[in-house]
C-alpha positions, 0 to 999 in steps of 0.5 A, spaced: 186 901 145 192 896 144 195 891 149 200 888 149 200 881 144 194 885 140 196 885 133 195 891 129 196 893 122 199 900 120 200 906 116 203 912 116 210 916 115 216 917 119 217 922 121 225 925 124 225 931 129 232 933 133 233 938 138 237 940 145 237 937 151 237 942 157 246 939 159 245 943 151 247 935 148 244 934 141 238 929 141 234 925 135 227 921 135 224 919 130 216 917 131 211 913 127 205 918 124 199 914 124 195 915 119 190 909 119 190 903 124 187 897 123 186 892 129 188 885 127 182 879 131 176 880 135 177 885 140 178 879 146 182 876 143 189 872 145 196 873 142 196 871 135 199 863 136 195 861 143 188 861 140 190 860 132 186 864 126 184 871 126 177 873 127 175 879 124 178 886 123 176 893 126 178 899 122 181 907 125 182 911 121 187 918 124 188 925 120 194 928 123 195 935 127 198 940 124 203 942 128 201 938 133 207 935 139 207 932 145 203 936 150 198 935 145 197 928 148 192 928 153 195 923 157 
């Protein structure tokens, strides 16, 4: 759904996680929980600055998976 230049506007939470590596050394992410996105223009739309005002809107709204991780994307 996104590209790059697209302008979007989100909110949501932060979320914190730490683990070990396979080499045992400590490692920390810290990941954007989306729990509503709204597409900012029309979805042609260039980046914000080539084309001037934006266009109308298109809202998405996610419930977040309890649990869930990263072999749950199906990408």
């Amino acid at each position: 759904y996104l590209s790059k230049g697209r302008q979007v506007y989100v909110e949501g939470r932060l979320q914190t996680r730490e683990w070990q590596d396979k080499e045992g050394h400590k490692r920390n992410t810290t990941e954007v929980v989306a729990h509503r996105i709204i597409f900012l223009g029309s979805k042609g739309q260039a980046p914000a600055g080539a084309t001037g005002a934006a266009g109308g809107s298109e809202e998405v709204t996610y419930e977040p998976v309890a649990g869930g991780n990263e072999e749950d994307i199906p990408f």
